[in-house]
C-alpha positions in Angstrom: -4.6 -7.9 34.8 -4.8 -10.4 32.0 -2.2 -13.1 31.2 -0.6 -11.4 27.7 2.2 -8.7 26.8 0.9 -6.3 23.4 2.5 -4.1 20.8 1.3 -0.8 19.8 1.5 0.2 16.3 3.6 3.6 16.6 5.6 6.3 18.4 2.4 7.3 20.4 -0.8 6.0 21.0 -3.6 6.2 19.7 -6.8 6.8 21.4 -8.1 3.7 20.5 -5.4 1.9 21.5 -5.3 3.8 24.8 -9.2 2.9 25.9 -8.5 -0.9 24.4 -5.3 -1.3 27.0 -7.4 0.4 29.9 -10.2 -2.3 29.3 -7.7 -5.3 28.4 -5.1 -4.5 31.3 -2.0 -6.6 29.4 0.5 -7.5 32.2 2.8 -5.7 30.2 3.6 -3.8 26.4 6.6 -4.9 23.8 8.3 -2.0 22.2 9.6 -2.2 17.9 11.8 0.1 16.2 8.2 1.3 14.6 7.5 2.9 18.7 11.7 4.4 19.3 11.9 7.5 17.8 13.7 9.3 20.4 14.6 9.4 23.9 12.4 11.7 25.1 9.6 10.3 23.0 10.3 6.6 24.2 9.9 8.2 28.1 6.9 9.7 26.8 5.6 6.1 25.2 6.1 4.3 28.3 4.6 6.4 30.5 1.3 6.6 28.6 1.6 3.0 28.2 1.7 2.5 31.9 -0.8 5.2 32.6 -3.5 3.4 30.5 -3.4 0.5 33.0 -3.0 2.6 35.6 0.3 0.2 36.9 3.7 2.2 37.5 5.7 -0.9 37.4 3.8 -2.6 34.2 6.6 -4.3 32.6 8.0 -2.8 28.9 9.7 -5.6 27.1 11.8 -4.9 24.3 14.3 -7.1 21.9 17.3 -5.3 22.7 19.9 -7.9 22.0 23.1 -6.7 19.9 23.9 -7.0 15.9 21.2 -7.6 14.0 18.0 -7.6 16.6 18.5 -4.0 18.0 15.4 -1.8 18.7 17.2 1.3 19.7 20.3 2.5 18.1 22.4 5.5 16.5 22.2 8.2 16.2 20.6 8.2 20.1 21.6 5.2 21.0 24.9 2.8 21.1 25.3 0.0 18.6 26.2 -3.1 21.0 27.6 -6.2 18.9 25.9 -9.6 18.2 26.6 -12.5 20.9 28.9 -14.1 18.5 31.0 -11.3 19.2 31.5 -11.9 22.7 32.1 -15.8 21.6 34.7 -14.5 19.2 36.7 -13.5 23.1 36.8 -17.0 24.2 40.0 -17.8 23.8 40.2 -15.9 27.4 36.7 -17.5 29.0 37.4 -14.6 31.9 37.2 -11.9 29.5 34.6 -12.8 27.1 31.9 -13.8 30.3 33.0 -10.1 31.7 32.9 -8.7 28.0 28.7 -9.9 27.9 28.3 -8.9 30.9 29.4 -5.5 30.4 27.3 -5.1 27.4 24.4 -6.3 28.9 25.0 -4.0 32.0 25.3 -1.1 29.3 22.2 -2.3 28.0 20.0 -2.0 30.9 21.1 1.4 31.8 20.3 2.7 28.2 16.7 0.4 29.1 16.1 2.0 32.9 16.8 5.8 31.1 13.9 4.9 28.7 11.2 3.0 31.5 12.2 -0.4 30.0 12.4 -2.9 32.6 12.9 -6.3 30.5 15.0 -7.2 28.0 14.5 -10.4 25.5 18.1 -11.5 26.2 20.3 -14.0 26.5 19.7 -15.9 23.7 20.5 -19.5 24.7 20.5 -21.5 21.4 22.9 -23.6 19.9 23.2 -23.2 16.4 24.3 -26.4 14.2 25.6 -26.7 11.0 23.1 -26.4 8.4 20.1 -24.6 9.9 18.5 -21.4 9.2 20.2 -18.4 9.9 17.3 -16.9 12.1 19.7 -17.4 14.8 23.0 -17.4 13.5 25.2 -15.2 15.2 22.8 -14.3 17.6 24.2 -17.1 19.5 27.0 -16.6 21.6 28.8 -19.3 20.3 28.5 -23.2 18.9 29.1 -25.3 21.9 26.8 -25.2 25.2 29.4 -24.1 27.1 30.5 -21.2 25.6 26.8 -20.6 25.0 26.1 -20.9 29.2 28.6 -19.5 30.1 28.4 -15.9 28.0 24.4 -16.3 28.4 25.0 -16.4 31.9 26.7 -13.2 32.0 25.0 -11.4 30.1 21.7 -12.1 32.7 23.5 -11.2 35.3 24.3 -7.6 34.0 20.8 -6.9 33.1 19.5 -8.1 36.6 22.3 -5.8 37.9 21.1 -2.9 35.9 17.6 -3.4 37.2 15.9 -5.1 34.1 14.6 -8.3 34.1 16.4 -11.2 31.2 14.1 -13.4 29.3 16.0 -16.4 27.9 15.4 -17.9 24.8 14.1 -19.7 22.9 13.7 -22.7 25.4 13.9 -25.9 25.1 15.8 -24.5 21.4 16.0 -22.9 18.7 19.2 -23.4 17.1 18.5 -26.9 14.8 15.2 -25.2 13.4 15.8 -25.1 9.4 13.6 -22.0 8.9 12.5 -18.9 10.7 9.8 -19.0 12.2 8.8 -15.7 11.9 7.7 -16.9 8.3 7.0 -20.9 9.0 6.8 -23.6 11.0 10.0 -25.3 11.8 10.6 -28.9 12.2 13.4 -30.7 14.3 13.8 -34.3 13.5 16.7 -34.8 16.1 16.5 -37.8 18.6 15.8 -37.0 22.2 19.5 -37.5 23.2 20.8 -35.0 20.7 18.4 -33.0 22.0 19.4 -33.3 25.6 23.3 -33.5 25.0 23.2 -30.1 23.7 20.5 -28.1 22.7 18.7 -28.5 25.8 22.3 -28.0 28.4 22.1 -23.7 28.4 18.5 -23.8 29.3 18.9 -26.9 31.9 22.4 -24.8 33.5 20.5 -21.5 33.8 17.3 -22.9 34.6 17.4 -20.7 38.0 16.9 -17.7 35.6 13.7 -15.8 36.5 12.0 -15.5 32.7 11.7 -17.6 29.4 10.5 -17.3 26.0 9.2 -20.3 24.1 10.1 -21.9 20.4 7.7 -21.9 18.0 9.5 -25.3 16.3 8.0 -28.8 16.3 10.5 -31.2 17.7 9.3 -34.6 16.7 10.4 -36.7 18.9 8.7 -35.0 22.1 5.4 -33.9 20.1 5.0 -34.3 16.1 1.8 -32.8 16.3 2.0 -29.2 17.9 5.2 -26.6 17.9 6.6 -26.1 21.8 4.5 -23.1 22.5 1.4 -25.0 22.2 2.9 -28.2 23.1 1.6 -29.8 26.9 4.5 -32.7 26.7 7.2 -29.8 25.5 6.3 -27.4 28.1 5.3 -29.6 31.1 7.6 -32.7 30.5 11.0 -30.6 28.9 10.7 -27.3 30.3 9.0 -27.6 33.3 10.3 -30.7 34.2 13.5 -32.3 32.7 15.0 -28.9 32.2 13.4 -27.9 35.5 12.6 -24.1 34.1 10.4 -23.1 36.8 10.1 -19.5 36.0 8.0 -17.0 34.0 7.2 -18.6 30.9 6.4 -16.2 28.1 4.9 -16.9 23.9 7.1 -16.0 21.3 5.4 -14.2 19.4 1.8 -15.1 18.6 1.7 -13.1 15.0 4.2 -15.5 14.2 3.5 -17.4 10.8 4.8 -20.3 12.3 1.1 -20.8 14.2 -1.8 -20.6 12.9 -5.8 -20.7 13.6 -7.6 -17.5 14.9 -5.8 -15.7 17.5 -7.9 -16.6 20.4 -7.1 -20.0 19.9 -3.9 -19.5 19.6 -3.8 -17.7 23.2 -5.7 -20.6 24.5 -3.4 -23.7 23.3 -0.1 -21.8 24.6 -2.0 -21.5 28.0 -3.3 -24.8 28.3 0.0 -26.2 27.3 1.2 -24.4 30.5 2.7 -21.2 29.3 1.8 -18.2 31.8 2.3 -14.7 29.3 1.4 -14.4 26.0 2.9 -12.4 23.6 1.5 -10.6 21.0 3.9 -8.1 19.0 2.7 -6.2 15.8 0.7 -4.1 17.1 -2.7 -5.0 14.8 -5.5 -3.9 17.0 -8.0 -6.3 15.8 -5.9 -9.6 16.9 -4.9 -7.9 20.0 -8.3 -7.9 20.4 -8.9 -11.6 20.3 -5.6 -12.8 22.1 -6.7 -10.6 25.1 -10.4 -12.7 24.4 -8.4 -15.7 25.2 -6.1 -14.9 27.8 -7.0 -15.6 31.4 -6.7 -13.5 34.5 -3.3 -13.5 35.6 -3.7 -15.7 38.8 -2.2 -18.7 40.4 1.1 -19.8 39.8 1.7 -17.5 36.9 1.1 -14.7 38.9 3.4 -16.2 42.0 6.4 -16.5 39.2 5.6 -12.8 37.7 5.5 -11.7 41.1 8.6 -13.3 41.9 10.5 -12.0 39.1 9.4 -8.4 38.8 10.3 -8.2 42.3 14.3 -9.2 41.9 14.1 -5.6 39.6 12.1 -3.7 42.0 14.8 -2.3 43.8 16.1 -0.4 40.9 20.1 -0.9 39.3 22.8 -0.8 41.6 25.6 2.2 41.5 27.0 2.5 38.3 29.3 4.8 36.3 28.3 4.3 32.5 31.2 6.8 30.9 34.2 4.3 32.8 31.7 1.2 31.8 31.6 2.5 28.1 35.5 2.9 28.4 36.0 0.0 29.3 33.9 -2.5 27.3 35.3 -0.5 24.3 38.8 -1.0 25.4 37.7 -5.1 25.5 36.0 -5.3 22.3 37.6 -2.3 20.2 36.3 -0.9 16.9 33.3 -3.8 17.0 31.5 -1.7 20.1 
């Protein structure tokens, strides 16, 4: 089992795809809107997907966050609302933490139906005025409390509902002035802006069992490299003065924000101390070359996978999703 996550490029696989995953054995697969057709063809997708590397508990990641990032939707599946939305509740802290909750709980049942066991939420950013909108409302709210707080919750329903959360972007996303889908952003905040408030979700929910790096430079921990590729970002900030000690997944490695070959790429993010890298568009030929740079899955990044597939092993606990759906809708109204 080798130490990256990889897309596929359509609704089913293709042959070639098929005998490349059988050879690579990925730890796990990331699902797109390009895979989600329907139901019964998503079931079908992530059994073959497992079947290829012979694993019936090889995780399926997915993006399944609310608003605007939402793989699955109508007409099969529920529109859930952006984590501004729960924010937008916080005038009653109560409600809005049980409101993300909720969602999220919705969420993973929707996810378990399909064979997706991880979802790329909470997002833990703190947006401030002035940067890009990448994250925007994405974010739960503006403040680091609000942000922990509704971040929080929303973990907490997807562990309930058997699938496993992946915060992000740690140590921060929301100062970055562009996306980084498309470029390499640049923080120039000091180190004590940092810590006073972009770095307080990730540092409060540190105890979480998965992360997702930022692919943004913050210059004054490393002016050189962005944090996925950065030793003193992950092993000084995340591993140690945030104290993350969990799985550590890429962003994205397609990302235009890096750059070099591929294999390179998968190399600097595990020499900075990542464990999983991810790799999303499904392009055969750099899946190729990441999986030529990721490592066996061994060590401590195989003690921390272990360790956090395992607290979704058991399955979701007892849930009725008609009176859930009745009830988040009562909360939140028209916007669900």
């Amino acid at each position: 089992m080798r130490a990256f996550v990889a897309g596929c490029s359509g609704p089913d696989l293709t042959a070639e795809e098929r005998a490349f995953f059988r050879e690579a054995d990925p730890f796990g697969f990331i699902l797109f809107r390009r895979n989600v057709v329907s139901p019964e063809q998503v079931r079908a997708l992530t059994a073959s997907l497992r079947e290829a590397v012979g694993r019936a508990d090889a995780p399926i990641l997915i993006d399944q966050e609310g608003g605007r990032v939402q793989r699955l939707g109508p007409p099969h599946w529920p529109r859930y609302p952006a984590g501004r939305t729960y924010g937008a509740l916080g005038a009653d802290a109560i409600e809005a933490r049980d409101a993300a909750f909720l969602g999220a709980r919705l969420m993973a049942h929707d996810l378990r139906e399909l064979g997706i066991t991880v979802d790329c939420v909470p997002v833990l950013d703190v947006p401030v005025p002035g940067a890009h909108d990448v994250i925007g409302d994405r974010a739960y709210g503006e403040d680091p409390e609000t942000v922990t707080a509704l971040g929080g919750g929303a973990a907490e329903g997807l562990l309930a509902g058997g699938v496993l959360p992946v915060v992000k972007h740690i140590p921060g996303h929301g100062r970055a002035g562009a996306d980084s889908h498309l470029a390499l952003p640049r923080v120039s905040a000091s180190l004590d802006d940092l810590r006073a408030r972009d770095f307080v979700p990730f540092k409060a929910l540190a105890h979480l069992p998965a992360a997702m790096t930022a692919h943004v430079v913050y210059e004054a921990i490393d002016p050189d490299a962005p944090g996925t590729t950065s030793r003193r970002v992950v092993q000084d900030v995340i591993r140690g003065e945030i104290g993350f000690d969990g799985l550590l997944f890429t962003d994205d490695l397609s990302m235009k924000a890096l750059a070099g070959p591929f294999r390179t790429r998968m190399e600097a993010a595990i020499a900075a101390g990542c464990d999983i890298g991810l790799h999303c568009n499904g392009d055969l030929a750099e899946a190729r070359a990441v999986a030529d740079g990721a490592p066996l899955l061994a060590g401590r990044a195989l003690e921390r996978a272990e360790a956090a597939l395992a607290l979704i092993a058991a399955g979701p606990a007892e849930f009725d999703p008609v009176d859930a759906r009745l009830a988040f809708e009562t909360r939140l109204g028209a916007i669900a």
